[in-house]
matplotlib code that plots the C-alpha trace (Angstrom):
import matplotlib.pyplot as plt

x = [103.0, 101.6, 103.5, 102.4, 100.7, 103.4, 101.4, 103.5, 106.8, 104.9, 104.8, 101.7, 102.7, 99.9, 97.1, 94.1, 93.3, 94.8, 98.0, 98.7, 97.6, 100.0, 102.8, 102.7, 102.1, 104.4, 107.2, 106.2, 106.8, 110.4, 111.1, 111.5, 111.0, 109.1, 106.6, 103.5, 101.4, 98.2, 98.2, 95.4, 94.8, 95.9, 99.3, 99.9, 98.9, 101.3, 104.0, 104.3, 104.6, 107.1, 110.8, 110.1, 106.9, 108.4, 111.6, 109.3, 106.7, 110.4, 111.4, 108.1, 108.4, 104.4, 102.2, 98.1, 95.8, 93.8, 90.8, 88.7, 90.1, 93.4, 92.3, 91.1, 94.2, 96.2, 93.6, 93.8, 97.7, 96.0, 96.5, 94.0, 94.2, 91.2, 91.0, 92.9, 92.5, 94.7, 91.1, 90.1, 93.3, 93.3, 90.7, 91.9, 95.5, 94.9, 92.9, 96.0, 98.5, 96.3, 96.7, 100.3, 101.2, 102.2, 102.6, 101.4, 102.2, 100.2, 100.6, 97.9, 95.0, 94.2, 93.1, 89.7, 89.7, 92.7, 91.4, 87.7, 89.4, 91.5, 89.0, 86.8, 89.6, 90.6, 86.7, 86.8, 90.4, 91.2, 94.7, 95.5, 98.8, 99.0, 103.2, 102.6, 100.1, 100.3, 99.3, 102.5, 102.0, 103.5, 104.8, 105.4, 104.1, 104.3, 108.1, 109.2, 108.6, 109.5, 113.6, 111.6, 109.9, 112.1, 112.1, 114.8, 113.1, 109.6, 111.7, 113.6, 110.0, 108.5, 112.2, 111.9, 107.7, 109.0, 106.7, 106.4, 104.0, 102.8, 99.8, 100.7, 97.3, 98.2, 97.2, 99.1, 101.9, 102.8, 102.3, 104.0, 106.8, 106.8, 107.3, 110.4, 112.0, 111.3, 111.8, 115.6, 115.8, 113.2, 114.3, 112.3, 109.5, 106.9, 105.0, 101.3, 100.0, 96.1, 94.8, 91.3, 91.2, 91.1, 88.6, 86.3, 86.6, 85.7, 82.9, 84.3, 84.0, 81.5, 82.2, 80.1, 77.6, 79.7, 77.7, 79.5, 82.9, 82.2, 81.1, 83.8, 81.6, 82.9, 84.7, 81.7, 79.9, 83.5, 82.9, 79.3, 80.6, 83.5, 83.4, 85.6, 88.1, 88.0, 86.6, 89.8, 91.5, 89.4, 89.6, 92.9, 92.3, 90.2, 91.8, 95.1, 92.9, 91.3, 95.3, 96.0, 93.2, 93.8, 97.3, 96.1, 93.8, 96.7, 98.9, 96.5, 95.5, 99.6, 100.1, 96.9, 97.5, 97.2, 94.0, 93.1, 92.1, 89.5, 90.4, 90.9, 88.0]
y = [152.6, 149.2, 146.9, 145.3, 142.0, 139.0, 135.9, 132.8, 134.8, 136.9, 140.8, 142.7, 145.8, 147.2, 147.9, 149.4, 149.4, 152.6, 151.8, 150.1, 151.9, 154.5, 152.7, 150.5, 154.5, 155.8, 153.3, 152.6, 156.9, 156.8, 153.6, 151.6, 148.0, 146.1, 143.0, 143.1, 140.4, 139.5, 136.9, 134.7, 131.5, 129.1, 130.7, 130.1, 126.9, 126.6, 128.4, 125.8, 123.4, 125.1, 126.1, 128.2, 130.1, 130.9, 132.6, 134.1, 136.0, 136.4, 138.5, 140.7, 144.4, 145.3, 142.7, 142.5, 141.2, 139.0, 137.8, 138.0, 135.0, 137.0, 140.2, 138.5, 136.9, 140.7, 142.3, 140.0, 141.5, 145.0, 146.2, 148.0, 146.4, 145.8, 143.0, 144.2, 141.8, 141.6, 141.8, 144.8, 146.9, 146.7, 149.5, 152.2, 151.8, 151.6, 155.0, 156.2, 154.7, 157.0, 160.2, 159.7, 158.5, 155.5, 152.4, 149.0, 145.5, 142.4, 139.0, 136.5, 135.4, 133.8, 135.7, 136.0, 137.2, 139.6, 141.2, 141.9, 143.3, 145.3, 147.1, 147.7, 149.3, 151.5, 152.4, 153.2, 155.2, 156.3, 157.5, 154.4, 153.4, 149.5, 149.0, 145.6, 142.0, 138.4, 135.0, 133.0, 129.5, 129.0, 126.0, 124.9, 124.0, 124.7, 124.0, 126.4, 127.6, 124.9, 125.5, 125.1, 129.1, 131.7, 134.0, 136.0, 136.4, 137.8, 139.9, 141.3, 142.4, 143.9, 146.3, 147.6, 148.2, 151.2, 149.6, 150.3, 148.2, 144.6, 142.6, 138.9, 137.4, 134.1, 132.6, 131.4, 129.9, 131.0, 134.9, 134.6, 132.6, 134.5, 138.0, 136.8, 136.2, 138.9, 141.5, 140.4, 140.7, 144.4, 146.3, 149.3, 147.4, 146.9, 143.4, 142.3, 139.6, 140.2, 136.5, 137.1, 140.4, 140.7, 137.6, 139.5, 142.7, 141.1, 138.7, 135.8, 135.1, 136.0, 137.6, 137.6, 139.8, 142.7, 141.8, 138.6, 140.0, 143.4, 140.3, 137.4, 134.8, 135.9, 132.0, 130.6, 132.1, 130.7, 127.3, 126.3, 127.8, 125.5, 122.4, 120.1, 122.3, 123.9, 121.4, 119.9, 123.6, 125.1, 122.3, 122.6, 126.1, 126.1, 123.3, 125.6, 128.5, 126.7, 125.8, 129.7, 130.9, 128.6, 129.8, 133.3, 132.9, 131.0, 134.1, 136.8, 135.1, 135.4, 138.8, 140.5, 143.3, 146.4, 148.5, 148.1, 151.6, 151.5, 151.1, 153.5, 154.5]
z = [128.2, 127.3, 125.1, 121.8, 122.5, 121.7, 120.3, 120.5, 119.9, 117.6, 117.6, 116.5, 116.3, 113.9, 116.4, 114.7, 110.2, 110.4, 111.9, 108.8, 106.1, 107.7, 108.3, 104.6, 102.7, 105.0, 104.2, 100.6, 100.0, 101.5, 99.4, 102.6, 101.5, 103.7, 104.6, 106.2, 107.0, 108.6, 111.8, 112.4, 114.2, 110.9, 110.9, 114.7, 113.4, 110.7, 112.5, 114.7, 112.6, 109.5, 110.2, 107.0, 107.9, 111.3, 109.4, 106.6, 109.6, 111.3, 108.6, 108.5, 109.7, 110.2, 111.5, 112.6, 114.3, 111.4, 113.4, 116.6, 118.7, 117.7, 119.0, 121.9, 123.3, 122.2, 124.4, 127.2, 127.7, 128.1, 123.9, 122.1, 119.6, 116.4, 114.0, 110.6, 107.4, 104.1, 102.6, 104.3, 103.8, 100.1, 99.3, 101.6, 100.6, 96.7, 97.4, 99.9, 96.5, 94.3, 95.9, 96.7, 93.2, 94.4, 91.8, 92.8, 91.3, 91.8, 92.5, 92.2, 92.6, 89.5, 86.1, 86.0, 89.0, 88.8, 86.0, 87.3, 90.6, 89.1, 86.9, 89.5, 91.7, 88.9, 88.5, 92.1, 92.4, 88.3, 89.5, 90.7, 88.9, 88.4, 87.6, 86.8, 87.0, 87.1, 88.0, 88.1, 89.8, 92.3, 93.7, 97.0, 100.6, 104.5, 103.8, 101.5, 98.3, 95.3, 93.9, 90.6, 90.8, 89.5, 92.6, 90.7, 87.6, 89.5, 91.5, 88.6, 87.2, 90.0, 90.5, 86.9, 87.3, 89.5, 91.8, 95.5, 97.1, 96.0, 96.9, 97.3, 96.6, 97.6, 100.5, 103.2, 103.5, 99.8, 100.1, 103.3, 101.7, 98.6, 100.5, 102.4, 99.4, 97.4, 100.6, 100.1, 96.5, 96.3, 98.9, 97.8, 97.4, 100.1, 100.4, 101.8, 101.9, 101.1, 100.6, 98.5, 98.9, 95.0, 95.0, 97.2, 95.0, 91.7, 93.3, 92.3, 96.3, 98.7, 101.7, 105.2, 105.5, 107.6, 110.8, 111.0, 110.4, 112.8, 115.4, 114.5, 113.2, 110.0, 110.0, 110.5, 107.0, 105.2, 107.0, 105.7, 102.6, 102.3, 104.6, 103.2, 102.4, 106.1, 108.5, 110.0, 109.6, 111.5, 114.3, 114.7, 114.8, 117.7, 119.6, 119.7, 120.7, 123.4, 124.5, 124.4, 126.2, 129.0, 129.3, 129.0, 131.9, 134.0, 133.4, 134.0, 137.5, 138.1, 136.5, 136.3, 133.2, 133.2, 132.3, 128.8, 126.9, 124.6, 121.3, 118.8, 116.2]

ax = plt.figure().add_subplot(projection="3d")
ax.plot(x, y, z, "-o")
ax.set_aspect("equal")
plt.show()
């Protein structure tokens, strides 16, 4: 039996979309609390560089494989593994939360666009039970959340919602952050960290056209889009890709893998 791929002392143990839908309705019906997050090439970036990042994505349960260079360097240690985004898990689990009666809280992004994604959700899935919605600030960096955000107050709210999954709408580092800390203080609660998922459902973002994100040059459409903001990201990005593919090769030439199955549809 092949072993889930470890990337840089992290363990993707979520292979395919459907791997964790399951495991977050799964867990989320027994009242298992839990974090779940998405890993990418930014936060091997910023794991490397924050003590608090690496205990916050030490803390997480249910991880995947956010991204093709990602999938890549999981399938070059033999794992079938597909490319699963916050973004692209939010519709199939609020229809999953629906069925099962299952309430959700959200966190983030801002309100414009929480409200517009939220109504078209409950257009889409009318059973959908929303326990609870805001857009707190929240302050802080690569280093920790700010002492000044009342963690206790926020997890107080989402226990009495009855709530059992949250969306953490945040970005990275702060949904990341943000779900380590309230894991500890919710423990019925489970935790995602979906990014713009919610951006992306009310338009207030465009997404690639799904041929670049079926292909992985779905980075490429939110770089022309947003070059200042994601130029020197991205470099650093690639340069440590470039660093973990060369490694990759170097150990597969010492420690060939073995056969890969074919992923699961």
């Amino acid at each position: 039996m092949i072993q889930p791929p470890v990337i840089e002392g992290v363990c993707i143990n979520l292979a395919t979309q459907n791997d964790a839908i399951e495991a977050a309705i799964t867990r989320a019906a027994r009242g298992d609390g839990f974090s779940l997050f998405t890993l990418n090439l930014d936060h091997l970036v910023k794991l490397r560089a924050s003590a608090a990042f690496r205990r916050a994505y030490g803390s997480a349960g249910l991880i995947s494989a956010d991204g093709a260079p990602i999938v890549w360097l999981a399938r070059r240690q033999g794992a079938a593994v597909e490319r699963t985004t916050g973004a692209d898990l939010v519709e199939p689990l609020s229809a999953q939360a629906a069925a099962r009666g299952l309430s959700v809280y959200v966190v983030g992004p801002g309100p414009i666009a929480q409200e517009a994604g939220l109504a078209r959700l409950k257009a889409t899935y009318p059973d959908l039970i929303i326990a609870g919605a805001e857009t707190p600030m929240v302050p802080g960096d690569d280093n920790g959340l700010a002492p000044t955000f009342d963690v206790d107050a926020l997890a107080e709210r989402i226990n009495a919602s009855g709530a059992r999954l949250c969306l953490l709408c945040l970005g990275a580092p702060k949904q990341e952050l943000l779900a380590e800390a309230l894991n500890r203080r919710c423990p019925t609660v489970g935790f995602l960290g979906v990014g713009a998922a919610l951006d992306f459902i009310a338009g207030e973002v465009s997404r690639a056209p799904r041929w670049m994100q079926v292909t992985g040059f779905e980075w490429t459409w939110r770089l022309i889009s947003q070059p200042r903001r994601l130029g020197l990201r991205y470099a650093r990005c690639a340069l440590l890709f470039g660093e973990l593919a060369i490694k990759s090769m170097i150990r597969q030439d010492r420690d060939p893998p073995a056969p890969m199955p074919e992923p699961a549809r």
